[in-house]
C-alpha positions as CSV (number, residue, x, y, z in Angstrom):
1,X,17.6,87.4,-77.9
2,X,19.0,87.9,-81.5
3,X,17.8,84.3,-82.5
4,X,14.1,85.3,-80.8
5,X,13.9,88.7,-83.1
6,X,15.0,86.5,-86.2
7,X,12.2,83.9,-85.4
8,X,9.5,86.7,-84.8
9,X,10.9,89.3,-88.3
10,X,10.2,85.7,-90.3
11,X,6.7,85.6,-88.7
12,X,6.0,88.6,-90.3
13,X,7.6,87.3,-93.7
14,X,10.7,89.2,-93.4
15,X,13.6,86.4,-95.1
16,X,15.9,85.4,-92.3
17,X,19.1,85.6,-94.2
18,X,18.1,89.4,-94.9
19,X,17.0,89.7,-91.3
20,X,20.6,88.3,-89.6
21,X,22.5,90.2,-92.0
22,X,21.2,93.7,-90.4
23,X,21.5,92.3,-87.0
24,X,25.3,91.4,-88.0
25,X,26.4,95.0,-87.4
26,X,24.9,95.6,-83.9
27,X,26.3,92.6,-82.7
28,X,29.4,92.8,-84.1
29,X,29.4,96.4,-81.9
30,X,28.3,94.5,-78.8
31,X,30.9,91.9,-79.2
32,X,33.6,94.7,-79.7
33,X,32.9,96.3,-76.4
34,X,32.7,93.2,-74.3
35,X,28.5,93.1,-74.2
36,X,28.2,90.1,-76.0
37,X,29.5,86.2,-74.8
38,X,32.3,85.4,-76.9
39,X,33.0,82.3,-79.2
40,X,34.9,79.4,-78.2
41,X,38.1,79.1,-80.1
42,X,38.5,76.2,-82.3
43,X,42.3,75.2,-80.9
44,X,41.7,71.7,-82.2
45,X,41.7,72.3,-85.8
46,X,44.7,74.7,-85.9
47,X,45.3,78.4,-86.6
48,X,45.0,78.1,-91.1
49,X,41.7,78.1,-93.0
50,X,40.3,75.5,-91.1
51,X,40.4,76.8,-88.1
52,X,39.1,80.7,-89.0
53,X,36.0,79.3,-90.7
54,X,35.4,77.2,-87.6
55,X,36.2,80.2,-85.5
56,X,33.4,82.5,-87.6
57,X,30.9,79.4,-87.3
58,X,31.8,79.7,-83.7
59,X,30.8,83.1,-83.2
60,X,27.2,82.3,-85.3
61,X,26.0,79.5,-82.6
62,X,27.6,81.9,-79.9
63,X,26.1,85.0,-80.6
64,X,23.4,84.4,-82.7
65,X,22.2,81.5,-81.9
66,X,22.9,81.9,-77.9
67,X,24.5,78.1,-78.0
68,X,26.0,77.2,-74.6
69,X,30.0,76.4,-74.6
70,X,29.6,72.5,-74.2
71,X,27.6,72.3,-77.2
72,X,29.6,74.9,-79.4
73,X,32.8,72.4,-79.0
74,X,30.4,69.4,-80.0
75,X,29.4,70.9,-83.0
76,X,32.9,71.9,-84.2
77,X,34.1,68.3,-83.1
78,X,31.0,67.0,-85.7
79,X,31.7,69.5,-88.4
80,X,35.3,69.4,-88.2
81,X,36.2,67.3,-90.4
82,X,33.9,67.7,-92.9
83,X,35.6,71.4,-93.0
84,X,38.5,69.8,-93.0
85,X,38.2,67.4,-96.1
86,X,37.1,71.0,-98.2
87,X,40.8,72.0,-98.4
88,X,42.1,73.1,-101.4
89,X,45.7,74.5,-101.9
90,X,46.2,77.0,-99.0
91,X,42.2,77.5,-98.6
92,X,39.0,76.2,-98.5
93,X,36.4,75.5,-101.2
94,X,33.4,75.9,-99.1
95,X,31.5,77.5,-102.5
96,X,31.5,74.8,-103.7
97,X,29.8,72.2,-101.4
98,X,27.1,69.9,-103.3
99,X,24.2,67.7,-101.8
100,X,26.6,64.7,-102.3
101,X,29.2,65.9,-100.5
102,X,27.3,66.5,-97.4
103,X,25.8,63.0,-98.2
104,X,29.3,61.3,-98.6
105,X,30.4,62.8,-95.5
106,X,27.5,61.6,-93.1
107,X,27.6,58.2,-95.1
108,X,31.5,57.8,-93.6
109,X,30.9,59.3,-90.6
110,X,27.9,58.1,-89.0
111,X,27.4,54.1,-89.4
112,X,29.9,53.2,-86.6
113,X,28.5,56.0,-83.9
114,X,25.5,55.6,-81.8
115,X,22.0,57.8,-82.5
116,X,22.7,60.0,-80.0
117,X,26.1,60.8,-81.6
118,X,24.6,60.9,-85.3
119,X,22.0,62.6,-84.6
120,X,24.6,65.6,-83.2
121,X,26.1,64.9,-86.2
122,X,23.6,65.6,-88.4
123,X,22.4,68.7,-86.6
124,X,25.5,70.0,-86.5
125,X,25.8,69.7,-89.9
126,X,22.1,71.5,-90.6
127,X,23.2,74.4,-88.4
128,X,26.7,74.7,-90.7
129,X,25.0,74.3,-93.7
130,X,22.4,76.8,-92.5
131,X,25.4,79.4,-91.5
132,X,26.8,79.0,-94.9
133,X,23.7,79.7,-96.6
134,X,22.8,82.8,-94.8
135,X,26.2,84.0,-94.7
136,X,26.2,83.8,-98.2
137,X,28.9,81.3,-99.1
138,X,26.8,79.0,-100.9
139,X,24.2,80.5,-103.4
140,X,21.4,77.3,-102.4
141,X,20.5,76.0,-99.3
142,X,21.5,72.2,-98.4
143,X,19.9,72.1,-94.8
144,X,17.0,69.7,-96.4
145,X,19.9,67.1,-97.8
146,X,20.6,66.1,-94.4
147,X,18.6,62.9,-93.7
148,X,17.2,62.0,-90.2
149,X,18.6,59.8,-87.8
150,X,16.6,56.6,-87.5
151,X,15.5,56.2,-84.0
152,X,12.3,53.7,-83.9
153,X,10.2,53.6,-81.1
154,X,9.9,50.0,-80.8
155,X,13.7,49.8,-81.0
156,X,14.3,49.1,-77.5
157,X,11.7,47.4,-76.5
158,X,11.4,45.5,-72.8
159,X,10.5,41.7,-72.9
160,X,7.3,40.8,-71.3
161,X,7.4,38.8,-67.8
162,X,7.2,35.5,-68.8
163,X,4.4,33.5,-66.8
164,X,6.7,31.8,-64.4
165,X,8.4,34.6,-63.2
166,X,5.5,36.9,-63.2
167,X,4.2,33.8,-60.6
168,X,7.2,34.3,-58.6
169,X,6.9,37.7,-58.7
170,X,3.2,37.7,-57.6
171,X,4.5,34.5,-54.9
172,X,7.2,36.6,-53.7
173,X,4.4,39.4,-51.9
174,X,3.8,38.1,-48.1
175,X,0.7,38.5,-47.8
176,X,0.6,38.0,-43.9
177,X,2.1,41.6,-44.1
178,X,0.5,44.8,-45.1
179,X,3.4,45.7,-47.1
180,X,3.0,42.3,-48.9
181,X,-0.9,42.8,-49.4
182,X,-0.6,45.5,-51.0
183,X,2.4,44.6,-52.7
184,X,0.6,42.0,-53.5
185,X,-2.5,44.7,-55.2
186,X,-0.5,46.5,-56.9
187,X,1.3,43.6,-58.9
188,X,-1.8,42.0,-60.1
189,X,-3.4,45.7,-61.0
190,X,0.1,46.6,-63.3
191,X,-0.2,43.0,-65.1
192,X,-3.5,42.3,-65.4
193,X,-4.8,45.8,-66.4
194,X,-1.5,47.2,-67.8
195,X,-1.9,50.6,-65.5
196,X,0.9,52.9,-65.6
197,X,2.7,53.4,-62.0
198,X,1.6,57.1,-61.9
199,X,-2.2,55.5,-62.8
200,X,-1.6,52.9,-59.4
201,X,-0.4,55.5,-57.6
202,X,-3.4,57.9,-58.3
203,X,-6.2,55.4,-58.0
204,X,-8.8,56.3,-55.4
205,X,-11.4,54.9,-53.4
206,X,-14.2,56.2,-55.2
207,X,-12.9,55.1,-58.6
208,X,-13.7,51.9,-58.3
209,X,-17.7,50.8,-58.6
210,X,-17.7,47.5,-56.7
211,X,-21.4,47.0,-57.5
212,X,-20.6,47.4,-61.6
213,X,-16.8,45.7,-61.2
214,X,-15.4,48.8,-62.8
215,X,-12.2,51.1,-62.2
216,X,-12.2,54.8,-63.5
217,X,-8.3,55.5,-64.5
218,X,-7.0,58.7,-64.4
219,X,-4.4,58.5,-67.1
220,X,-2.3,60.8,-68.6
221,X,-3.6,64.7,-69.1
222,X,-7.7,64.7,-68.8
223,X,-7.8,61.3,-70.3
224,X,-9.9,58.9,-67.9
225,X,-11.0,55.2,-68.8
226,X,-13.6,53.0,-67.4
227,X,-12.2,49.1,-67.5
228,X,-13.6,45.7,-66.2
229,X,-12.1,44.9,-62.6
230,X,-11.1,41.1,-63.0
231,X,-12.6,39.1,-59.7
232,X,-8.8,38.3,-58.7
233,X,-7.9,42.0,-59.2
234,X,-10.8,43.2,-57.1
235,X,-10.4,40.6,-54.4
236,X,-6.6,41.4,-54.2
237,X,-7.6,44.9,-53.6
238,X,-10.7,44.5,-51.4
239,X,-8.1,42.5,-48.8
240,X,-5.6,44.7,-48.8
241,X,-8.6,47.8,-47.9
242,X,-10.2,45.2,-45.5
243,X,-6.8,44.1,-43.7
244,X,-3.9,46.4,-44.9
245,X,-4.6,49.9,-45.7
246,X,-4.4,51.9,-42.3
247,X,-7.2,53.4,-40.6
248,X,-5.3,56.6,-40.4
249,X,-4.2,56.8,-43.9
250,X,-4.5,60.3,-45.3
251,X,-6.3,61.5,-48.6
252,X,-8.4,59.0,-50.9
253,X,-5.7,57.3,-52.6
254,X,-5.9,53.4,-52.4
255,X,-2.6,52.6,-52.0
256,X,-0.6,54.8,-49.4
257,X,3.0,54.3,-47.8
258,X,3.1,51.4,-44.9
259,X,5.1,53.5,-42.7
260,X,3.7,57.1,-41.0
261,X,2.7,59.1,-42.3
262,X,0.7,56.9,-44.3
263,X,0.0,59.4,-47.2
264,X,-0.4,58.6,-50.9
265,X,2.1,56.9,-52.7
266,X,4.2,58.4,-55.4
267,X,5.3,56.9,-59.0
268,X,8.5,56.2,-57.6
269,X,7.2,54.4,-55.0
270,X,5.0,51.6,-57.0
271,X,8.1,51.1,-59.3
272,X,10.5,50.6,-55.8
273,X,7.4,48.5,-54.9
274,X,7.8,46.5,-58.3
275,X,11.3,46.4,-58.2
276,X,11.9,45.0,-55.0
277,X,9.7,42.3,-55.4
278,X,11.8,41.4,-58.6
279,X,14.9,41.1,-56.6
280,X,12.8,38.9,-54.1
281,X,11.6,36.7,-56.4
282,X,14.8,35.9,-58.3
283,X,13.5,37.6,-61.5
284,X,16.1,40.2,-61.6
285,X,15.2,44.2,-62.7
286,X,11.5,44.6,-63.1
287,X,10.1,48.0,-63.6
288,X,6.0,48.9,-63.6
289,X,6.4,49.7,-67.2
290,X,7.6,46.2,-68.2
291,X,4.6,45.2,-66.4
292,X,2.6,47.2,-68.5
293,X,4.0,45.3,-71.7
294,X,3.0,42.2,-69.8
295,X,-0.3,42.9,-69.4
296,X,-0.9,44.2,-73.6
297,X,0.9,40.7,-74.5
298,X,-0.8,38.3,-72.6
299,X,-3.9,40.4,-74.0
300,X,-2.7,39.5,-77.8
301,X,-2.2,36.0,-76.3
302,X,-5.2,35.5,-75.8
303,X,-7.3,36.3,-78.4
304,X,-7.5,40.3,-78.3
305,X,-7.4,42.6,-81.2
306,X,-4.5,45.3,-81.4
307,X,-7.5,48.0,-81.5
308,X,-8.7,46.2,-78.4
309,X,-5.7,46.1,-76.2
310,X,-5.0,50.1,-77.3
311,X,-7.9,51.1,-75.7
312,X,-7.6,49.0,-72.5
313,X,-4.0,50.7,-72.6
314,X,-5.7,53.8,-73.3
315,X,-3.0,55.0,-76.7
């Protein structure tokens, strides 16, 4: 609640430092009668100056900033020893904390931990500085010196299903089966069009124009896409409607569950479909997604334009 009145008073240009300092008192009255959720104690770092300036940062994510208990000990684990290395004599010389310092200190500290614990780190170290600077400790604030963790999107990447596997993939479907036909439909739609699973899993009857060889996608939010239905795509489909879909299957969806009731199937339920016929075929873990990036690279493979393959993927 107090952070949600700080956020609205700077709305209405009201500094937040001014605004947190006239809070300070009511809380402080709250938290003396037992009305207000109390700090957790920074045992770890000891009982000298240390440990009472964690303590007071404590009771700022705590009571002002309504931090849960879990994450209150994280951020005194990241800042702790940055608090630590500010010791001078018998006290602390947090006055006196420069950009470099703060630099130094995430330089040593952050190389040999993962992004997810860096990037703790680093906001840790925002929300310190931040405390500092409204508190009035230091006279400038050094929030903006702490650099972002890198975490690139491409960074983790999937590999594409190379085109042997994807054949055992595609082989492993029996297609004597229902389960296999459409198995079988669903495959060849995810790699050759680069759907999403939700996307397979929504597709309906009357989104595809047999007459034009088009599918209408219903893609993420109200984004919809009219795309080419390759001949082996629409086959694969057709024979799975012709010989596989069952007569009692409820709703519009094309592909529905195999056992009763045979309503539509779910996202989870195309990638278990994907999956499994992974394990079947030898290939090992294969998600719908991976299938996705299969379909956008054998696109650049053969010929297409980055622009191109974006809007057959719809970004």
């Amino acid at each position: 609640m107090a952070g949600e009145f700080v956020a609205d008073r700077a709305g209405l240009g009201l500094t937040r430092a001014l605004t947190e300092r006239s809070l300070r008192p009511l809380i402080e009255f709250l938290a003396g009668r037992g009305l207000m959720p109390q700090p957790v104690a920074p045992r770890a770092f000891g009982d000298g100056a240390v440990g009472m300036a964690l303590e007071r940062f404590a009771r700022f994510l705590v009571v002002e900033r309504g931090l849960g208990e879990g994450t209150v000990e994280g951020y005194l684990r990241a800042v702790g020893p940055f608090v630590a290395s500010r010791r001078r004599g018998g006290g602390l010389d947090l006055a006196g904390i420069t950009g470099g310092d703060v630099l130094a200190f995430l330089v040593e500290v952050c190389p040999g931990r993962s992004r997810g614990a860096a990037s703790v780190t680093a906001t840790a170290m925002r929300s310190f500085l931040g405390w500092l600077f409204t508190s009035g400790v230091i006279g400038t604030s050094l929030v903006g010196v702490v650099p972002r963790v890198g975490s690139w999107k491409l960074a983790g990447l999937v590999d594409p299903v190379g085109e042997a596997d994807l054949a055992r993939l595609l082989g492993s479907c029996d297609r004597a089966t229902i389960a296999g036909r459409r198995d079988y439909a669903m495959l060849l739609v995810l790699s050759r069009l680069g759907l999403r699973a939700g996307e397979v899993a929504r597709l309906g009857l009357d989104d595809i124009d047999w007459r034009a060889g088009e599918l209408t996608v219903r893609g993420k939010g109200p984004k919809d896409a009219r795309l080419p239905l390759p001949a082996d795509v629409g086959g694969a489909i057709a024979e799975y409607l012709r010989h596989g879909r069952p007569a009692t299957a409820q709703g519009r969806t094309v592909f529905v569950r195999v056992q009763a009731p045979h309503r539509e199937l779910t996202n989870g339920g195309v990638t278990q479909a994907v999956f499994a016929a992974g394990q079947r075929g030898g290939v090992g873990r294969v998600y719908a997604h991976r299938l996705r990036h299969t379909a956008a690279t054998r696109m650049l493979a053969a010929g297409g334009s980055l622009f191109e393959i974006g809007e057959v993927l719809r970004h």
